[in-house]
C-alpha positions as CSV (number, residue, x, y, z in Angstrom):
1,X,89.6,143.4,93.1
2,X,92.8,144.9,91.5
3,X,91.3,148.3,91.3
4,X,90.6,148.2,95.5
5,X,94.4,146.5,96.0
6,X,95.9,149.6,94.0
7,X,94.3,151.6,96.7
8,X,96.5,150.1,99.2
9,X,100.5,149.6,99.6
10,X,102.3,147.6,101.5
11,X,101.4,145.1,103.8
12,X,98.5,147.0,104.8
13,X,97.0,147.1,101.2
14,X,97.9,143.0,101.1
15,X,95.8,142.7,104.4
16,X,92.6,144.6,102.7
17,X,93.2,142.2,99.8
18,X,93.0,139.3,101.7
19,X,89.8,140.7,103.4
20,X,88.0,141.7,100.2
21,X,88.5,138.3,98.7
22,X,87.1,136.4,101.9
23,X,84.2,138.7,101.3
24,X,84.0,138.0,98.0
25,X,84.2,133.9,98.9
26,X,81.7,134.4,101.8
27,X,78.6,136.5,99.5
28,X,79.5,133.1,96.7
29,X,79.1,130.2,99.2
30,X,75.7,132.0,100.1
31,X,74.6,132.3,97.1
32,X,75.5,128.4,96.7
33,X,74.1,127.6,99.4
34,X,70.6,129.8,100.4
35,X,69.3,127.4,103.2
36,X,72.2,128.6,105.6
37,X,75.6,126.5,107.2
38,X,73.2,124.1,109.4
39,X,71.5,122.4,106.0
40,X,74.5,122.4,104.4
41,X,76.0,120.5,106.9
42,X,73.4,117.8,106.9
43,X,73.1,117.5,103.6
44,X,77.4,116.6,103.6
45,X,76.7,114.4,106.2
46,X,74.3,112.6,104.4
47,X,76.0,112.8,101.1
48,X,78.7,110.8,102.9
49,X,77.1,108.1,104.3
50,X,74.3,107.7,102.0
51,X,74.5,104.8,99.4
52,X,73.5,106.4,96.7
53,X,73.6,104.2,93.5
54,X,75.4,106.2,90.8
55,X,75.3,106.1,87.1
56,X,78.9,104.6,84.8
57,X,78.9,108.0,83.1
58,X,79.2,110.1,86.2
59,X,83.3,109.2,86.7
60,X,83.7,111.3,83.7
61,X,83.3,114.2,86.0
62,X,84.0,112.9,89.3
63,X,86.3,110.1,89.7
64,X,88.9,110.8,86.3
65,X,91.6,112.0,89.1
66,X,91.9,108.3,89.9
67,X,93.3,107.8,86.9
68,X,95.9,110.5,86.2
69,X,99.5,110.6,87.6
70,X,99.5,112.6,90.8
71,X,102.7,115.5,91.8
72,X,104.5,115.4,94.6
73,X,102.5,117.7,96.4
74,X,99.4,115.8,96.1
75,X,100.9,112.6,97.1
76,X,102.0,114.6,100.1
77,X,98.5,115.6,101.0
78,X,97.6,112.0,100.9
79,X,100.3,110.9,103.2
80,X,99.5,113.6,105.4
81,X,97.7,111.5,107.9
82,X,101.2,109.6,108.6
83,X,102.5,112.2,109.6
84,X,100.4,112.7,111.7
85,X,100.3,109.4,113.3
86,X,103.9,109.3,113.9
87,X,103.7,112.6,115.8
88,X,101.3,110.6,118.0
89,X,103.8,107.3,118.0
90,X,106.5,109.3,119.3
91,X,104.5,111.1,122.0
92,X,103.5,107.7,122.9
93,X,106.6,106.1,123.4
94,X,108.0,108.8,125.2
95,X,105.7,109.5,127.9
96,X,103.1,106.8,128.5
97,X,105.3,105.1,130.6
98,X,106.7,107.2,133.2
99,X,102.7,108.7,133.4
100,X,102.0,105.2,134.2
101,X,104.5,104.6,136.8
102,X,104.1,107.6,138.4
103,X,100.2,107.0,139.4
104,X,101.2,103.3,140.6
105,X,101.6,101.0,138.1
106,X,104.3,98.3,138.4
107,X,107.0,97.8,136.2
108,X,106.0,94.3,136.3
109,X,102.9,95.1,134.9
110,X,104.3,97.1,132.0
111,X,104.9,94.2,129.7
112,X,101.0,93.8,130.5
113,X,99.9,97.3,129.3
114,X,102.4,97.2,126.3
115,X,101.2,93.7,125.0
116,X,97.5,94.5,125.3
117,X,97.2,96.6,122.2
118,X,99.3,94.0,119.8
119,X,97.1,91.2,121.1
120,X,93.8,93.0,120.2
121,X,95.8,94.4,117.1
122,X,97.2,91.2,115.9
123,X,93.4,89.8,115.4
124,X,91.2,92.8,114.5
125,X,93.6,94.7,111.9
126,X,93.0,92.1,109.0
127,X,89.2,91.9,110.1
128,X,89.6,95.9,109.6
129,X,91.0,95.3,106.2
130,X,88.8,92.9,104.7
131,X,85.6,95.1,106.0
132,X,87.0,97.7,104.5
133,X,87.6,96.2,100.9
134,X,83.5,95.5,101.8
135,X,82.5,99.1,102.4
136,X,79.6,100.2,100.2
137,X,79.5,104.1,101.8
138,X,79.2,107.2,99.5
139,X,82.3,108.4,101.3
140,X,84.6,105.6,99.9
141,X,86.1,102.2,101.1
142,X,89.2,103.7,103.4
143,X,88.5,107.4,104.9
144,X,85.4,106.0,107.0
145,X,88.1,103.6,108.6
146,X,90.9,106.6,108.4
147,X,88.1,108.7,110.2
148,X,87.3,106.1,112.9
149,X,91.0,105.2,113.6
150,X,91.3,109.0,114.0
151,X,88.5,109.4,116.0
152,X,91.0,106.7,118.3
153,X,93.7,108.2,118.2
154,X,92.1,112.0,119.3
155,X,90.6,110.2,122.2
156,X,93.9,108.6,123.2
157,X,95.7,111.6,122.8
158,X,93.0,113.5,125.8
159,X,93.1,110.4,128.0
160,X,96.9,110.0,128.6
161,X,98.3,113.2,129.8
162,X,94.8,113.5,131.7
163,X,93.6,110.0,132.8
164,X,94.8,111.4,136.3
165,X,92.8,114.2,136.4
166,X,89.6,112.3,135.1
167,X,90.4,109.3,138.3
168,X,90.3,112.3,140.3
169,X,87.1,113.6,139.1
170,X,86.0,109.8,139.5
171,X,86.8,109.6,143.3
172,X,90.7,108.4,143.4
173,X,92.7,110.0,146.0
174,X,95.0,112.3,145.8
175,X,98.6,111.6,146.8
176,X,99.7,113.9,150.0
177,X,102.1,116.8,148.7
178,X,105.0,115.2,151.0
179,X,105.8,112.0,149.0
180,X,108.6,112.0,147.1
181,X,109.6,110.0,144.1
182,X,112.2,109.3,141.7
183,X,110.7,109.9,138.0
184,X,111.3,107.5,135.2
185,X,112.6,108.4,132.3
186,X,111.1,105.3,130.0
187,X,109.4,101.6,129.8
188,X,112.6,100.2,128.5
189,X,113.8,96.9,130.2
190,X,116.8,97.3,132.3
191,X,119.8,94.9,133.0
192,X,120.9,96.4,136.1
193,X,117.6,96.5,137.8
194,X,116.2,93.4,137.2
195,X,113.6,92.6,139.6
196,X,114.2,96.3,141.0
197,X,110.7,98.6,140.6
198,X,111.5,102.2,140.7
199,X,108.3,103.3,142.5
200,X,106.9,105.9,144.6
201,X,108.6,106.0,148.1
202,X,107.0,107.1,151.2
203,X,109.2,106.7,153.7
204,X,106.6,107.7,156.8
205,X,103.2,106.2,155.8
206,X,102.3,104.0,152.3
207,X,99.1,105.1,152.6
208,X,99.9,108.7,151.8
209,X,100.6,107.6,148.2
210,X,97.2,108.2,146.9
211,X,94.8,106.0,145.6
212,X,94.3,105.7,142.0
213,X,92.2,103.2,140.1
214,X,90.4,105.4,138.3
215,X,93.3,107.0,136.8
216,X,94.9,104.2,135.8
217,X,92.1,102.7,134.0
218,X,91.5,105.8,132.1
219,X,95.4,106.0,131.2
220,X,95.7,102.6,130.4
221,X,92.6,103.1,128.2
222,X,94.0,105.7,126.4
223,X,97.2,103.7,125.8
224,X,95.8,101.4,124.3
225,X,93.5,103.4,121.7
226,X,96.5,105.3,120.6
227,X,98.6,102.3,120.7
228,X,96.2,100.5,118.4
229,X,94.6,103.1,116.5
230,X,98.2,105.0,115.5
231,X,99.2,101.9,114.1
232,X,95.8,100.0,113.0
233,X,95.1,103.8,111.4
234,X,98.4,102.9,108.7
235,X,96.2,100.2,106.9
236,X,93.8,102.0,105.3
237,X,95.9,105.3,105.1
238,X,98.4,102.7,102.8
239,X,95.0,101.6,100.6
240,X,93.7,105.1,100.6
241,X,97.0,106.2,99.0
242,X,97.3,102.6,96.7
243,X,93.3,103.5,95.7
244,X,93.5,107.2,94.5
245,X,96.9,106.6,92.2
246,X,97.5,104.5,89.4
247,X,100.1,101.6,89.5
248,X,102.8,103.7,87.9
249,X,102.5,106.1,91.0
250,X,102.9,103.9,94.0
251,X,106.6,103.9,94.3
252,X,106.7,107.3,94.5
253,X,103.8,107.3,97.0
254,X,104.9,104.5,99.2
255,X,108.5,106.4,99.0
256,X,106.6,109.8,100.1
257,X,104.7,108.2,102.4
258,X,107.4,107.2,104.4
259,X,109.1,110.4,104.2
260,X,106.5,111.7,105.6
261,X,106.4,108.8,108.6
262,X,109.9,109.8,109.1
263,X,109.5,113.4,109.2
264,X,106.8,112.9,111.6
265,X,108.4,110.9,114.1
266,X,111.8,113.3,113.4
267,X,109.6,116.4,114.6
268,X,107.3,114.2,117.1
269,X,110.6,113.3,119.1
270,X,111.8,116.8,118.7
271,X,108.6,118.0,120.4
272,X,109.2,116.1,123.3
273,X,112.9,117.2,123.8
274,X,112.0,120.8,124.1
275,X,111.7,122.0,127.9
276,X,108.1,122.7,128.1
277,X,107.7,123.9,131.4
278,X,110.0,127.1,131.1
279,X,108.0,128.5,128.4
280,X,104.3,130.3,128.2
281,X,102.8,127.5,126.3
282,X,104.1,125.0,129.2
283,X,102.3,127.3,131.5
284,X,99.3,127.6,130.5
285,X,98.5,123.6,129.2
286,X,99.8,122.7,132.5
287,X,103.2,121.1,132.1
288,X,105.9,119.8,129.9
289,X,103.4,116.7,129.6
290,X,100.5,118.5,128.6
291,X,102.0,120.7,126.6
292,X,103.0,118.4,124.5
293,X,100.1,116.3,123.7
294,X,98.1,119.1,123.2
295,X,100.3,120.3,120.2
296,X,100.3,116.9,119.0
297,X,96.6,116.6,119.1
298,X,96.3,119.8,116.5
299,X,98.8,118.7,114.8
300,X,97.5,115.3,114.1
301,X,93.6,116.6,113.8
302,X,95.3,119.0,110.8
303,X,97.4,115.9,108.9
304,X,94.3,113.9,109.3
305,X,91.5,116.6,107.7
306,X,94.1,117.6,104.8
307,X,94.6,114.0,104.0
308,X,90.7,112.9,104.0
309,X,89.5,116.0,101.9
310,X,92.6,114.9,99.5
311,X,90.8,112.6,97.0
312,X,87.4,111.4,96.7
313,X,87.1,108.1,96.4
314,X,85.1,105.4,93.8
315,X,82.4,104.1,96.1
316,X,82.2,100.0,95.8
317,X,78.9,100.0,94.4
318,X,80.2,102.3,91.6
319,X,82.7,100.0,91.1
320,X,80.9,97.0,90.7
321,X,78.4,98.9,88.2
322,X,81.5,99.6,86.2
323,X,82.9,96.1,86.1
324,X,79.5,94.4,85.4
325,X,78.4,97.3,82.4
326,X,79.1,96.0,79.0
327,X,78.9,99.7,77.5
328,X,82.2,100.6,79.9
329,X,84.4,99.5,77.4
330,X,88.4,100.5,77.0
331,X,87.2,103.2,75.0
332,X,85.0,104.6,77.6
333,X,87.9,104.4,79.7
334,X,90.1,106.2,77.1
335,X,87.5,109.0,77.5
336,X,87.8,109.4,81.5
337,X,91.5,109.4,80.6
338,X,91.7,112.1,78.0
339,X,89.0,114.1,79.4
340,X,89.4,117.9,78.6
341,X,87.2,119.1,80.8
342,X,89.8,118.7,84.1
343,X,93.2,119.8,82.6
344,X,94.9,117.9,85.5
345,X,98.1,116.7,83.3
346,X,99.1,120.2,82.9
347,X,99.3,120.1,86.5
348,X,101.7,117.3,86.6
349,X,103.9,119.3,84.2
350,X,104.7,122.0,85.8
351,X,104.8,120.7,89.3
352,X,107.2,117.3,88.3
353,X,110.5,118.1,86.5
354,X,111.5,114.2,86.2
355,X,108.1,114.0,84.3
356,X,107.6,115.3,80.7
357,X,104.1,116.1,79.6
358,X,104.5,113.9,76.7
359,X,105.6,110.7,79.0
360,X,102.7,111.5,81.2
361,X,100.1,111.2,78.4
362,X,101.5,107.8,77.2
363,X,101.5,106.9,80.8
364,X,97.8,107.7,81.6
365,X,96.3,106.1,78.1
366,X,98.2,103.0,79.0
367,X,96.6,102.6,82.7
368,X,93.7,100.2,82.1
369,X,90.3,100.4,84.1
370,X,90.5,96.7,84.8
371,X,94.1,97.4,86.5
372,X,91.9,99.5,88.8
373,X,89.2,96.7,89.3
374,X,91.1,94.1,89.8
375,X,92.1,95.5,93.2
376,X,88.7,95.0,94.6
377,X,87.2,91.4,95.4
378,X,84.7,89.6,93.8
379,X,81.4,90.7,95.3
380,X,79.5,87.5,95.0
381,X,82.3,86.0,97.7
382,X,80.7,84.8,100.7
383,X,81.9,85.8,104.6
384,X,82.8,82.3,105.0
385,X,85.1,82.2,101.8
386,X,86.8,85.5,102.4
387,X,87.8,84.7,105.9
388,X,88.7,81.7,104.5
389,X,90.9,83.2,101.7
390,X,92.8,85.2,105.0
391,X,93.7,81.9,106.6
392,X,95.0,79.7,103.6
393,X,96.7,83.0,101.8
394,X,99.2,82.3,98.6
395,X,102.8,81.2,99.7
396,X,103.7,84.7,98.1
397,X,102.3,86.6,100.7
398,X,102.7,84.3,103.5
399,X,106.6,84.6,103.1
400,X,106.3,88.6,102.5
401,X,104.2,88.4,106.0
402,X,107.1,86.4,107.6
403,X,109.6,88.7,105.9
404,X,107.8,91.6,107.4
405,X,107.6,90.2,110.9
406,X,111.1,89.6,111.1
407,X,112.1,93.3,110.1
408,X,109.3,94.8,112.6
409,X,110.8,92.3,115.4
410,X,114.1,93.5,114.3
411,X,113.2,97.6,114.5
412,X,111.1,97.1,117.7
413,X,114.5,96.0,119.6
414,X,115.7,99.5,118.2
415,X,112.7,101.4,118.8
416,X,111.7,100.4,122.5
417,X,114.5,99.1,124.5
418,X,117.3,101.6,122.1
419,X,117.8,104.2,124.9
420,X,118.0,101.9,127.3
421,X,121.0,100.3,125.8
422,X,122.3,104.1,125.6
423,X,121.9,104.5,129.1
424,X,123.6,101.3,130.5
425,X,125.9,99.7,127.9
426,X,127.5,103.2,126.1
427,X,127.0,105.2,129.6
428,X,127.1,102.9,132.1
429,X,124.7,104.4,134.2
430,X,122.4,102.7,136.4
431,X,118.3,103.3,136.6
432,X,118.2,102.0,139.6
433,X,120.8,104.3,141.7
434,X,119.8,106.6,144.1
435,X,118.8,109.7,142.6
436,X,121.8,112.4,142.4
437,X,124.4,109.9,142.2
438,X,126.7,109.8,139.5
439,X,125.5,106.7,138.4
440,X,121.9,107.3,137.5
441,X,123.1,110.9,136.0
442,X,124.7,108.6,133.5
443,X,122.0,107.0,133.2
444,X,119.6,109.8,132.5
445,X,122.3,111.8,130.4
446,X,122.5,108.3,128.3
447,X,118.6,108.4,128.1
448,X,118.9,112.0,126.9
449,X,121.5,110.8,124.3
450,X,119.9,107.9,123.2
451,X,117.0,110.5,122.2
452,X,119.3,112.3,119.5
453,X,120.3,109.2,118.3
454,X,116.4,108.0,117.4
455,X,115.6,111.2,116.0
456,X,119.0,110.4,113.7
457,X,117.2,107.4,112.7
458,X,113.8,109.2,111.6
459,X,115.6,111.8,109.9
460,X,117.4,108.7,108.2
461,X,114.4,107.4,107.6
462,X,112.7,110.7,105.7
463,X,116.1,111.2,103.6
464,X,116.6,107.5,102.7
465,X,112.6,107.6,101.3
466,X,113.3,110.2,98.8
467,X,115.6,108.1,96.7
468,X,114.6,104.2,98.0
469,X,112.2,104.7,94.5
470,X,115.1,105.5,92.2
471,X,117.1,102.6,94.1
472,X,114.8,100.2,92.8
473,X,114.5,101.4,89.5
474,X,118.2,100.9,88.9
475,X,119.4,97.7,91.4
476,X,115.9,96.3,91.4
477,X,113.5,95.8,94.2
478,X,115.4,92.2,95.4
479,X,118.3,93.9,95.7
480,X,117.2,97.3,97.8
481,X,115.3,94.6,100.3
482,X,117.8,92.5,101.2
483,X,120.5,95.4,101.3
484,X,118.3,97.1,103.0
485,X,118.2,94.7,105.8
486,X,121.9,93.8,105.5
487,X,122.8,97.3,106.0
488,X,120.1,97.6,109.3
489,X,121.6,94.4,110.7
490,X,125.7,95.1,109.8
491,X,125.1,98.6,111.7
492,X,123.3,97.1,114.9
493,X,126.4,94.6,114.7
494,X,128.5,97.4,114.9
495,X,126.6,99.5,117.1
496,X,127.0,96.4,120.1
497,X,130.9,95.9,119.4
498,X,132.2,99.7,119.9
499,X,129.2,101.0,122.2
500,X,130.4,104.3,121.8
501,X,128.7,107.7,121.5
502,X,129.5,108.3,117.9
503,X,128.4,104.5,117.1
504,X,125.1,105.5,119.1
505,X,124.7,108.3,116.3
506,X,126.1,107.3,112.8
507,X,124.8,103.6,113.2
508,X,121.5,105.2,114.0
509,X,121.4,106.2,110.6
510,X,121.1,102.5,109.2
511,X,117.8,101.6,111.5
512,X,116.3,104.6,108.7
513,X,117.1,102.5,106.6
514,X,115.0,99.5,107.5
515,X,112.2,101.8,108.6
516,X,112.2,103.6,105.4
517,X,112.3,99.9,103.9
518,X,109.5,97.9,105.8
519,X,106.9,101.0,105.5
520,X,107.8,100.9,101.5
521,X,108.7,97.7,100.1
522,X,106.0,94.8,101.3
523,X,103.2,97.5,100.4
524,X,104.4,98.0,97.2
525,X,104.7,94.2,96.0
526,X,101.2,93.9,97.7
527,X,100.0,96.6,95.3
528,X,101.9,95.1,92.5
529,X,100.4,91.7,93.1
530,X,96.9,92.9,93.1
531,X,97.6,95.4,90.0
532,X,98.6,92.4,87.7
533,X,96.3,89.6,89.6
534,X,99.4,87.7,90.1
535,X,99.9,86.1,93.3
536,X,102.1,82.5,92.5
537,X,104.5,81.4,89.6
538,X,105.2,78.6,88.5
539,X,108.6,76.7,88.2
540,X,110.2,78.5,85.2
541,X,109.1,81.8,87.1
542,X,106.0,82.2,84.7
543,X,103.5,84.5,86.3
544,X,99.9,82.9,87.2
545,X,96.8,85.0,86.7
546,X,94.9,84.6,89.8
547,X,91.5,86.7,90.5
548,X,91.4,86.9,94.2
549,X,89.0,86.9,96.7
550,X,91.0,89.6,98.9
551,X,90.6,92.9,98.1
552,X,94.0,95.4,98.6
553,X,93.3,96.5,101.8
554,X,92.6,93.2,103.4
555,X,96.3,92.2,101.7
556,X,98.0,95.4,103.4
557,X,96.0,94.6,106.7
558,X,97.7,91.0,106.6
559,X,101.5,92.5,106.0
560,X,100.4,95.2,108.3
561,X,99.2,93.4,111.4
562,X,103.1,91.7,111.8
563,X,103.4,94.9,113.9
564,X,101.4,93.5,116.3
565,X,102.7,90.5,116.4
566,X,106.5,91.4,116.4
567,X,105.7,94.2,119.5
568,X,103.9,91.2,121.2
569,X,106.4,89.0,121.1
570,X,108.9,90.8,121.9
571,X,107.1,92.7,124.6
572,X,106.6,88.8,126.4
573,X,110.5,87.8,125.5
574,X,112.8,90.8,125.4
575,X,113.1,90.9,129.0
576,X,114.2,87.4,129.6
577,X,116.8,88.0,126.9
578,X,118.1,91.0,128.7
579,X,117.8,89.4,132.6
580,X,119.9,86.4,131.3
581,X,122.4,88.0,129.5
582,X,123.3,90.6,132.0
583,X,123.6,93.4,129.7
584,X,121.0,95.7,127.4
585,X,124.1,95.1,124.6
586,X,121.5,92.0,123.4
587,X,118.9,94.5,122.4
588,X,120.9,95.7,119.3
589,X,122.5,92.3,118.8
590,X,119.1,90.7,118.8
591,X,117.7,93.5,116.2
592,X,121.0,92.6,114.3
593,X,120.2,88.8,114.5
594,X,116.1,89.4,113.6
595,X,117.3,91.9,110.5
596,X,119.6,88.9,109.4
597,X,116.9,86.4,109.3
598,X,114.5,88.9,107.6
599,X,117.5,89.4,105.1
600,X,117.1,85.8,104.2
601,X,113.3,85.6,103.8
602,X,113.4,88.7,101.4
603,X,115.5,86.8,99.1
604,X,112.6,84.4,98.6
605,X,109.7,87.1,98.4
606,X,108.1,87.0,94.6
607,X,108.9,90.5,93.2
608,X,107.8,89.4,89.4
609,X,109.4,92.2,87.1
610,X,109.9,94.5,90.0
């Protein structure tokens, strides 16, 4: 190889390198593999959802990455799949609306759409988790679900931006090209236009609006996968992440995994904000609309492939062989450990500055193989007893669930109805004003404002995740979660007091905060419950070893599935709130109300020696 690249200069000779080694790979993998790429793939196929029983002796070789510290860039790859997600998130939020209403759904229907997937959510999500905990396929416990939620998502992503097209294709009628409309900038509820629909107007003949049934099923379908899925999709991504690291490692991946939420949704709104149709790329997807999903959809296919090929995981059946073997002693264990045969500590070394090589050694010796088991459930529990175990969980994690739906009810407000508030109480513009009057320019420049103040928020968000993990080493994990919430709620305070333009962006920065917070915190005391089988103390704050029938993921379901709930609830109350009061300021005051209350059921949330 380095005798043909001395052949070559420049980036020529670079180009021929790069051919000669794919050559190189190519004549390799058919040597590997002699019955050609359509065996092969079976064979993987198979190999993934087979349930192959396994012998103890084969984690030496195959599973000894699950118990080794992990660099940055690894727990990157295993976050990648939020990133992903949040690219979809924020293509969701900002155009599933106005697609809606411009094919004929009614505002008044909205709430409808928006509460479906939280409803189905709310119910299924733990269901999810605790099948998951249950899985027994070769491919692992979390990356089937990661795969299927996915598989959601992708599907979402093709139906929205084309559900039109397909009613067309299904027989809906076309609208006649001399209706005009007034477009709709988002689903947020309004103040100033109450019981006022912003809908197509034809002022000759109704009829000539189209007909289209058809499309809105298939839009309102695909809402509702990518609702769900983007956010149902989080659960096992969070136990995929909690599985494949030790304890010792899921700050820093709960930390990276929310920097990489943020980032996400930072680029995701960015997307959206650039004028697609003046550009080739708008061209030829067909529109601003399309171009953006379809962008989305590679990017998200791309998070979610380098996040799944990541880690392999311990199948369950593997696991319970290892906890029921008498020869898999602690010593065993020490061998999987200090295996020379994957020098993946060096790795750790070089790519980690804050970690010495010497501090990582200590680290990995000390990580038990029961820590690791005792994050799986018993297998001898019934169906009856596990669902059971769901609905009478431990006080500790029914007050970090009530904690959790407090802080999602809180960042919902923000999240939703935020631009609205923009576009009303900081611009006073109207939504419903006739189109070209100075009014509803305010409106729609306060819409367009409102924008740069959420992507603030996820940039927040990504910054605030890189040190939230050294925050809690030094002031302790009480202290970052109520101060988190303090410091969301003080700046939504704030932000309803001066409406101004500069509150609009440097308060922004504290609704970051609590996003960086809820995606990190209740995950990690989950994962520090389960690691020390400690779920209740008694009344000198004494620790009680508890095995549980739960597994993790059913546990991060539980927490999870507050989403649901908080976007239901407030999808059913927020516009009452906002009708009564006259005014979108009560969005932020409510968020700074709900963050408040949250505030004050972290400070009763068991953190042990966190």
């Amino acid at each position: 190889m380095v005798e043909k690249l001395n052949e070559y200069e420049g980036f020529l000779g670079r180009l021929h390198g790069v051919r000669d080694s794919f050559k190189e790979r190519t004549q390799k993998w058919k040597e590997d593999h002699p019955n050609g790429v359509l065996s092969s793939v079976r064979s993987w196929i198979f190999n993934l959802f087979s349930q192959e029983q396994k012998e103890v002796g084969d984690v030496t070789d195959e599973y000894s990455h699950l118990y080794k510290r992990k660099t940055r860039h690894e727990l990157i790859r295993v976050s990648a799949a939020v990133m992903g997600i949040e690219f979809s998130y924020a293509a969701e939020t900002a155009f599933v609306s106005p697609t809606l209403l411009k094919i004929g759904v009614e505002h008044k229907h909205m709430t409808l759409v928006w509460a479906l997937s939280p409803l189905v959510g709310f119910f299924l999500t733990p269901v999810l988790g605790s099948v998951s905990d249950r899985c027994r396929l070769n491919l692992g416990r979390r990356r089937p679900f990661i795969i299927l939620m996915s598989i959601g998502v992708l599907i979402g992503l093709l139906l929205v931006p084309n559900g039109e097209y397909f009613g067309y294709l299904a027989g809906d009628i076309p609208a006649s090209q001399n209706v005009s409309f007034q477009p709709v900038l988002s689903h947020r509820t309004t103040a100033l236009a109450q019981d006022q629909n912003i809908t197509l107007i034809d002022e000759e003949n109704e009829n000539n609006l189209g007909y289209h049934p058809w499309g809105i099923f298939f839009t309102i379908l695909g809402t509702v996968l990518l609702d769900f899925d983007a956010d149902a999709c989080q659960s096992p991504a969070r136990a995929y992440l909690l599985d494949v690291t030790v304890p010792d490692d899921h700050a820093r991946g709960l930390s990276t995994f929310t920097i990489m939420a943020g980032l996400g949704g930072f680029f995701g709104y960015a997307t959206g904000g650039i004028n697609w149709d003046i550009t080739i790329i708008g061209s030829l997807l067909g529109g601003h609309v399309r171009a953006v999903f379809t962008l989305i959809t590679f990017i998200f296919v791309i998070c979610v492939v380098y996040t799944v090929t990541s880690f392999k995981e311990m199948p369950l059946s593997l696991i319970e062989n290892i906890n029921s073997s008498s020869k898999y002693t602690k010593d065993e264990s020490s061998r999987v450990i200090n295996s020379t045969e994957i020098n993946y500590g060096t790795l750790v070394a070089k790519d980690e500055d804050e970690y010495e090589q010497e501090e990582n050694e200590d680290r990995f010796s000390s990580y038990d193989t029961g820590q690791r088991l005792s994050m799986v459930p018993p297998p001898n529990a019934s169906l009856l007893l596990y669902l059971k175990s769901i609905i009478y969980m431990p006080y500790s994690l029914r007050i970090l669930c009530l904690t959790n739906l407090f802080c999602w009810m809180a960042h919902v407000c923000y999240s939703l109805y935020f631009t609205d508030f923009v576009g009303e109480a900081v611009f006073n513009g109207n939504p419903a004003g006739i189109e070209g009057s100075e009014e509803r320019e305010l409106y729609e420049e306060g819409i367009r404002f409102g924008c740069w103040g959420m992507s603030m928020y996820s940039l927040s968000c990504a910054c605030y995740s890189v040190i939230i993990e050294k925050l809690i080493k030094r002031f302790r994990a009480r202290n970052v979660y109520v101060g988190g919430l303090l410091f969301y709620s003080s700046g939504m305070l704030l932000m309803a007091i001066t409406k101004h333009k500069v509150g609009v962006i440097v308060f922004s920065w504290t609704a970051g905060v609590m996003y960086s917070t809820l995606f990190t915190m209740p995950y990690l005391l989950v994962a520090h419950y389960h690691a020390n089988n400690t779920f209740e103390q008694d009344r000198d704050d004494i620790a009680k070893n508890d095995q549980q029938v739960r597994g993790l993921g059913t546990d991060v379901a539980l927490v999870s599935s507050m989403v649901f709930l908080a976007q239901f609830i407030l999808s059913m109350g927020m516009g009452s709130i906002v009708s009564s009061t006259g005014t979108t300021t009560s969005v932020v005051t409510v968020a700074s109300l709900l963050a408040f209350f949250g505030a004050m059921s972290a400070s009763q949330v068991m953190y042990l020696d966190l």
